[in-house]
C-alpha positions as CSV (number, residue, x, y, z in Angstrom):
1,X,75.0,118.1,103.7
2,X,78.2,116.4,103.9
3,X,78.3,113.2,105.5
4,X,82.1,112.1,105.8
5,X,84.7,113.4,104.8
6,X,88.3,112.4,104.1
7,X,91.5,113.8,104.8
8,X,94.4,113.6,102.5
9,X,97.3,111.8,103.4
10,X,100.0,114.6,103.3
11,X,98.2,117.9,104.4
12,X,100.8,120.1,105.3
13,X,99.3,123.4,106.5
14,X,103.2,125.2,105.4
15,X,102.9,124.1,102.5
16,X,103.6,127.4,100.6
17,X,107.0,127.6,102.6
18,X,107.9,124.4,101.0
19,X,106.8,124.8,97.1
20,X,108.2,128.7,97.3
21,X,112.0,126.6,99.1
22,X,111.3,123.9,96.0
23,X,110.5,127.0,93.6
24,X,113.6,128.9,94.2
25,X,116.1,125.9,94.0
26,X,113.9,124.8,90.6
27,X,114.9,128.3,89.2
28,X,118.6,128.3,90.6
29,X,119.0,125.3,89.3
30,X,117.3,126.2,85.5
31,X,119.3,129.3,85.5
32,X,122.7,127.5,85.0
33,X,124.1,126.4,82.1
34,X,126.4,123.9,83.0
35,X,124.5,121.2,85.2
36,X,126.5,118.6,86.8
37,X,125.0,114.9,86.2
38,X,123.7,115.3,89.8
39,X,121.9,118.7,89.2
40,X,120.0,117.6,86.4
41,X,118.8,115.1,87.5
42,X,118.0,117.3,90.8
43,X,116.2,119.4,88.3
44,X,114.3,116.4,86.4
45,X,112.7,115.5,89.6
46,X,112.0,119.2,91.2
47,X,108.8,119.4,88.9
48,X,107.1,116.3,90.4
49,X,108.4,117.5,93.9
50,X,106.8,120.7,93.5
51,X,103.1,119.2,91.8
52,X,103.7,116.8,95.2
53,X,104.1,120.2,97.6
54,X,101.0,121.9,95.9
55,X,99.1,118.8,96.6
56,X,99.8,119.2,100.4
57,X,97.7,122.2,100.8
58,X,94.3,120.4,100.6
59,X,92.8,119.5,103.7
60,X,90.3,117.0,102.5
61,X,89.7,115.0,99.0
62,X,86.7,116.7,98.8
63,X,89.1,120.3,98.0
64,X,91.0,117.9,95.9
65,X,87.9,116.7,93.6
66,X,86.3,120.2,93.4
67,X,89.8,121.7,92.6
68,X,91.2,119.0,89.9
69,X,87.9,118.3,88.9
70,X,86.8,122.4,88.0
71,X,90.7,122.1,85.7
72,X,89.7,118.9,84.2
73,X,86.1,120.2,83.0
74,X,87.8,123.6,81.8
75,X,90.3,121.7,80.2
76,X,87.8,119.3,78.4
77,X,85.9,122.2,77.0
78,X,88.7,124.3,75.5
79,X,89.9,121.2,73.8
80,X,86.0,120.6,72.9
81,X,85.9,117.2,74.0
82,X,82.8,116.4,75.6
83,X,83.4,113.8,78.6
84,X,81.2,114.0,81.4
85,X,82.7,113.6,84.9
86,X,81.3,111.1,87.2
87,X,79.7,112.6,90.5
88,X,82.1,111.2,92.9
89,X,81.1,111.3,96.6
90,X,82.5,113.7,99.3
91,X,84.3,110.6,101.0
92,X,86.1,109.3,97.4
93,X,89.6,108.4,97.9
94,X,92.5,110.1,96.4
95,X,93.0,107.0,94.2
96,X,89.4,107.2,93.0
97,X,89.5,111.2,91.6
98,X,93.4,110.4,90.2
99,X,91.9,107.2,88.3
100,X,89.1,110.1,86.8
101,X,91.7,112.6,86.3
102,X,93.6,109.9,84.4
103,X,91.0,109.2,81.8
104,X,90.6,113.1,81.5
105,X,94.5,113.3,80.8
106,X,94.5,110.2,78.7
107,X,91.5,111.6,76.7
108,X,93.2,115.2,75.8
109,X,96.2,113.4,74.5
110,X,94.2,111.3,72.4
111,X,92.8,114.2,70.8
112,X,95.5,116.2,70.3
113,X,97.8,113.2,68.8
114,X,94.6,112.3,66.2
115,X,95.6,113.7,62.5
116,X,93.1,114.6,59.9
């Protein structure tokens, strides 16, 4: 049983309408060859805007944890890195799974940039 749960800040129930708009004017965008200095830049910052627009479509953190959490742990084990999560409750904050997520990320790097 769930006791609490929290929502996320940002759930936007069209969220598909805006990551498919952001989508489109990422790929126009890619497609050119001859970017003005305002373009690029519009195209340097369309990644983060879409990762932001995916993250809209979760209604609670718990979706969030159970979703970022199931790529962290696949992650972790094709890079066969043994890191155990922690159980974070239902209720954790956003702030609380990202701050995980980051040692997750921060861990795969360090493995991959290690030399033999």
């Amino acid at each position: 049983m769930v006791a609490n749960l929290r929502l996320m800040p940002g759930y936007d129930p069209d969220w598909r309408d805006k990551v498919n708009d952001l989508a489109m004017r990422y790929r126009v965008l890619g497609g050119r060859k001859d970017l003005t200095a305002d373009e690029a830049e519009e195209l340097s910052a369309l990644r983060g805007r879409i990762d932001d627009a995916l993250n809209t479509r979760f209604r609670t953190t718990l979706e969030y944890r159970d979703f970022y959490f199931a790529r962290a742990r696949a992650l972790l084990e094709a890079e066969g890195i043994e890191m155990p999560l922690p159980n974070l409750p239902a209720d954790a904050t956003q702030e609380q799974i990202d701050d995980v997520l980051s040692g997750v990320w921060a861990a795969v790097e360090v493995t991959n940039s290690e030399t033999f």
